[in-house]
C-alpha positions in Angstrom: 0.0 0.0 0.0 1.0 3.8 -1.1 1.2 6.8 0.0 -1.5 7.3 -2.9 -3.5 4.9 -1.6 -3.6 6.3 2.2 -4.5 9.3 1.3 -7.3 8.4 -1.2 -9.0 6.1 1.6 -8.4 9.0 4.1 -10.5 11.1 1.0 -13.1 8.3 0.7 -13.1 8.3 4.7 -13.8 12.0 5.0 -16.5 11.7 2.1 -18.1 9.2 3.9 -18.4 10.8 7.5 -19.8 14.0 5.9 -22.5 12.0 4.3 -22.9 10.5 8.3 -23.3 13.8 9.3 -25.9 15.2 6.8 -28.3 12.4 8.1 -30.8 13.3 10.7 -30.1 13.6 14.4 -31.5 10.0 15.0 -30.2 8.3 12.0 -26.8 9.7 12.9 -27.2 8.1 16.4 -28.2 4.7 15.2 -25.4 5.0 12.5 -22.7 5.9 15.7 -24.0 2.5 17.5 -23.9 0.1 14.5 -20.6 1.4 13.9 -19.6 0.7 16.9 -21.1 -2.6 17.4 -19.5 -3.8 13.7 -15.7 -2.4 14.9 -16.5 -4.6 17.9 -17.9 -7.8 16.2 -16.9 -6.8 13.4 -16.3 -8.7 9.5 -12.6 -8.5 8.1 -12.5 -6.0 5.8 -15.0 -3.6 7.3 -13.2 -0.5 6.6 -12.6 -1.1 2.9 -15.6 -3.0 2.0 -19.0 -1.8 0.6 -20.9 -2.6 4.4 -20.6 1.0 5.8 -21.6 3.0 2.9 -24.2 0.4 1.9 -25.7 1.2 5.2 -25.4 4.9 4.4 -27.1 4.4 1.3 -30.2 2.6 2.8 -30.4 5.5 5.2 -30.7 8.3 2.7 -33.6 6.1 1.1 -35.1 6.1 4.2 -35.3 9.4 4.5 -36.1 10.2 1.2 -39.1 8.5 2.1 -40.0 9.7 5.3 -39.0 6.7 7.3 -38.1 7.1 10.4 -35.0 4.8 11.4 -36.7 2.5 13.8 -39.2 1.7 10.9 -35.9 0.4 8.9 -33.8 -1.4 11.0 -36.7 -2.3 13.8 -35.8 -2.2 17.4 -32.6 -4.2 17.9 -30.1 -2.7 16.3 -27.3 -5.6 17.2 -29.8 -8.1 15.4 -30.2 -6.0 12.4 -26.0 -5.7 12.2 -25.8 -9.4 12.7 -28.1 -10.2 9.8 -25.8 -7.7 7.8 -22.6 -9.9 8.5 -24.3 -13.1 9.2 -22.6 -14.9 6.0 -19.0 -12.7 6.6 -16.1 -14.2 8.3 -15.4 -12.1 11.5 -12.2 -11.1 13.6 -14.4 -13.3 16.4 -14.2 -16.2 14.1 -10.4 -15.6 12.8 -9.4 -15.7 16.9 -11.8 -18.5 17.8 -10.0 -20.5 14.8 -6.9 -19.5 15.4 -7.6 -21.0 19.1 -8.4 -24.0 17.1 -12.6 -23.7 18.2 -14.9 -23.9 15.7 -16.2 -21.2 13.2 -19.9 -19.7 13.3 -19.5 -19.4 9.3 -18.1 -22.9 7.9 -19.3 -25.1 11.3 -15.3 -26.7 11.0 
């Protein structure tokens, strides 16, 4: 990795948090936890993949449509995030592996 390539994920960071912060007060605040929950739980390649600003996405449609968040995502927000990553390998499973346990994701 580059110097060219830090600083264009920095710029594709930076783009990303200002569309976070143009959302509305409560979809910011249910953004803030799923990000935190995902960095905690989280599915390799988070920060480069198309998860975050998928979730981004879906939250502009919301409320382009009047949704409120809660009508999205429903109640649980760790359920909803785990049925975003359900089918992802996680850091979780890479450690419990590397422990020599079993995977949630291939059942080995």
């Amino acid at each position: 990795m580059g110097i060219q390539d830090v600083i264009e994920g920095k710029k594709q960071w930076r783009a990303h948090l200002a569309r976070v912060k143009a959302l509305p007060p409560d979809y910011r605040i249910v953004y803030k936890e799923m990000q935190k929950y995902l960095f905690r739980v989280g599915p390799v390649g988070l920060l480069d993949g198309p998860l975050l600003p998928g979730i981004v996405d879906f939250f502009e449609e919301g409320v382009a449509a009047g949704k409120g968040v809660l009508e999205l995502i429903g109640s649980d927000v760790a359920a909803f995030c785990d049925g975003l990553v359900k089918d992802s390998p996680t850091y979780a499973d890479a450690y419990q592996e590397s422990l020599g346990g079993k995977s949630r994701t291939t059942g080995k």
